[in-house]
N, C-alpha and C positions, 0 to 999 in steps of 0.2 A: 386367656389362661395365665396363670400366674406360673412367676421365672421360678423354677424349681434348681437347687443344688445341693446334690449329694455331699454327705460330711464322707471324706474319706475312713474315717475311726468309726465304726459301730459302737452303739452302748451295748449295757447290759444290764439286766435286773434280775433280783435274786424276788420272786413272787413267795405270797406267804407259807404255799406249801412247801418252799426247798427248791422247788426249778429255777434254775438259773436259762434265762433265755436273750438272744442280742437285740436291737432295736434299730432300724436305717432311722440315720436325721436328714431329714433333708428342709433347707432352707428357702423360703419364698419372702421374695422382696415384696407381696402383697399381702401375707399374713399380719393382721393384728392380733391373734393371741395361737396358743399352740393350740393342734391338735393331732390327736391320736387315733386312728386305726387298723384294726388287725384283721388282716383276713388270709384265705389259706393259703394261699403261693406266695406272697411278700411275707406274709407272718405280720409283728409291728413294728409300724412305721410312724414316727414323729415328724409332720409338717411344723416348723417354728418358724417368726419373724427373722428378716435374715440380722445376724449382727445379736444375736442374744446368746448371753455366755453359757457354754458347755455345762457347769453346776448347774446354773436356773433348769436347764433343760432337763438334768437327771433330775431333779429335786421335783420338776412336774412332773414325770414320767412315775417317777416312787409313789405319790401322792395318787396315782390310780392305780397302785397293784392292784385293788380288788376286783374292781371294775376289766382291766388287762385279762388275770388270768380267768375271770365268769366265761369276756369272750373265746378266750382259745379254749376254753374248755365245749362254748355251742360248739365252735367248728369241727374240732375232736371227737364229737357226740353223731354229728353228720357225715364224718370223713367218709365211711364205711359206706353209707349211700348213695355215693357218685360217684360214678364208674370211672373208671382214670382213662379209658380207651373206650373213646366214642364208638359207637355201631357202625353198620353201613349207613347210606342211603337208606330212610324212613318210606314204606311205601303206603302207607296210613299210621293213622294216630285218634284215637279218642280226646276232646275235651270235655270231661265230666261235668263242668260247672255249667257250661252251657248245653248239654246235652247234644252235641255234637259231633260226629263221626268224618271225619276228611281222608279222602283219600287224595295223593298224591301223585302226579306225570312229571316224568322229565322230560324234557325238549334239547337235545341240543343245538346250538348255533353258534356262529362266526362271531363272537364276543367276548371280549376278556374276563368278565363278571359276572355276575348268576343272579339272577334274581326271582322273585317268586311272587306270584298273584294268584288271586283268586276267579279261578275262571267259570265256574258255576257253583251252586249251591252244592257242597260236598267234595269238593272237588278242586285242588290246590296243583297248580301249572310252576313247574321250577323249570326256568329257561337259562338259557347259557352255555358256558364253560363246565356240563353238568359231569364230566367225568374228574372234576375237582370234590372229594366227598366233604369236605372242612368248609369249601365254599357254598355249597348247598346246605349245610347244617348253618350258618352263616342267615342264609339266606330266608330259612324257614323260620330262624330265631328272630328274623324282621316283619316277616308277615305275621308271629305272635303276638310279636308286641304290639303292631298295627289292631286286631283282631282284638286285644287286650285294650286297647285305648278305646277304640269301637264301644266296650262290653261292659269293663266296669266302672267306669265313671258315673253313666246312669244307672247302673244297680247299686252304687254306694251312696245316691244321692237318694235313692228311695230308702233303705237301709237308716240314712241319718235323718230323714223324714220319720220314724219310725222311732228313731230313738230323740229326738229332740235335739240333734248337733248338727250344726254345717260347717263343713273345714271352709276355710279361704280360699283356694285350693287343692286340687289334682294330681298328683305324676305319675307314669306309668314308669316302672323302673326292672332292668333284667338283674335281680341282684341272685349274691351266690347264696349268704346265709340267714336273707331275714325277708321273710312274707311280707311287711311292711313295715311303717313309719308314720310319725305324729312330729312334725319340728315344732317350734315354738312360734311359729311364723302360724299354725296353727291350719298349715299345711301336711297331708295324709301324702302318702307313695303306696303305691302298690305293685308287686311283683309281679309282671306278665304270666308267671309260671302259675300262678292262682289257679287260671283256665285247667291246670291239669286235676284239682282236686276235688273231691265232691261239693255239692252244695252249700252246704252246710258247714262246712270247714272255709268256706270262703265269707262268707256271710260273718263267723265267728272272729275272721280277722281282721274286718271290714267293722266291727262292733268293737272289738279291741281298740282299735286307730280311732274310732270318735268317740270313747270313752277317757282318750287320754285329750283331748280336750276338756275333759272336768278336771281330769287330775293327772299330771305330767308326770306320772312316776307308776308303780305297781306297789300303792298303798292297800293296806286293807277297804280304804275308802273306794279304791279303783276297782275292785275285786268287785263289791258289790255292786258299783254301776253294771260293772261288766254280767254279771249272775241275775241283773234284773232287766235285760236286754236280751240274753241267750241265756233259757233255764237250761240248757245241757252244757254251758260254759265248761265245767270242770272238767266233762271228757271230752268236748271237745281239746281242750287246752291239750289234754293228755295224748290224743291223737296225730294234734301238731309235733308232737316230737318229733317222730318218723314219716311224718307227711311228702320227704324228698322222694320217700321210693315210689309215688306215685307220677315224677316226672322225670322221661325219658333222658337218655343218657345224652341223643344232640340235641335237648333242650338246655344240660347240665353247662355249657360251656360258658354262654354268655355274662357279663358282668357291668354295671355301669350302668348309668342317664340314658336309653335306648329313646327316650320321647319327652 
């Protein structure tokens, strides 16, 4: 992992609408060029090369208002969807995508930790330390993403069969605000949380991601790969707006490279 260090001085930027909003810099001595992201509990955060002068820093940071305020405005848009106060302990759960119904046992035992497998078909064992609720939600968010590596890698591989693309690779990813990802490695990511949403919505962002291997952006050109891969593209697209309400509040927590 690269040496991270906090700039004691926050920035700030004044976005094109008028919001004035502050920015953590923090410094890595393995960064070769900057970079930016904003997501909802940090807000934005600038990673720069260490030893790069404070102007250079604002002067990149300026040069993405647009890009800045698009994101805080997704996260904005989905705030209202995820619940700030997890639930109880889950004692089933639906995955729509797979058409899948689990229900859930706890086990207590003599252990620091919790963990969770699958003990029969429908049927999800959390063992442990089970009267920790954070750690069971923890744990169930680990046998999703397990479950998720399991599920869509080969459905997206049929999927790009279908549309004529193959990523280079795979990732399964627990992310907060985006169903997936296209790098220029020409590598796709997929959100564990997919499993919570219909069919057809997953399929739709799964056709997204290998459409941006034509075209690296959300050109008109990309639109039509995209509308000639999935004819319900447009409502679908429309449907993803609000797609979070359909996963659970202790699936809401998790963040990060889970696989």
């Amino acid at each position: 992992m690269p040496a991270l260090i906090d700039d004691s001085a926050p920035g700030s930027l004044v976005l094109p609408d008028g919001r004035s909003i502050e920015f953590a810099i923090r410094y890595s001595n393995r960064a070769r060029s900057a970079r930016l992201r904003v997501g909802a509990r940090e807000g934005l955060v600038v990673v720069v090369p260490a030893g790069l002068q404070r102007d250079r820093v604002n002067q990149l940071v300026a040069s993405k208002r647009d890009w800045i305020a698009s994101k805080l405005d997704d996260i904005e848009a989905i705030r209202h969807l995820i619940p700030k106060v997890a639930p109880a302990r889950p004692q089933a759960f639906d995955l729509p995508a797979l058409a899948e119904s689990w229900r859930v046992e706890y086990r207590e035992m003599r252990r620091p930790s919790v963990g969770a497998k699958t003990d029969r078909p429908g049927r999800i064992v959390v063992f442990g330390a089970v009267n920790d609720v954070d750690a069971c939600h923890a744990a169930l968010r680990r046998w999703l993403a397990r479950r998720a590596a399991e599920a869509l890698p080969p459905w997206l591989e049929r999927v790009a069969v279908q549309c004529g693309q193959q990523p280079a690779a795979v990732a399964i990813k627990n992310q907060r605000t985006r169903w997936g990802s296209c790098a220029a490695s020409m590598r796709i990511s997929l959100n564990c949380k997919l499993l919570f949403l219909p069919r057809e919505l997953v399929r739709y962002v799964m056709v997204h991601e290998l459409c941006h291997l034509l075209e690296h952006n959300h050109s008109s050109r990309f639109w039509a790969h995209v509308r000639q891969m999935d004819y319900g593209a447009d409502s679908h697209h429309g449907q993803m707006r609000d797609a979070w309400k359909f996963v659970p509040a202790w699936a809401q927590r998790g963040t990060g490279l889970v696989l």
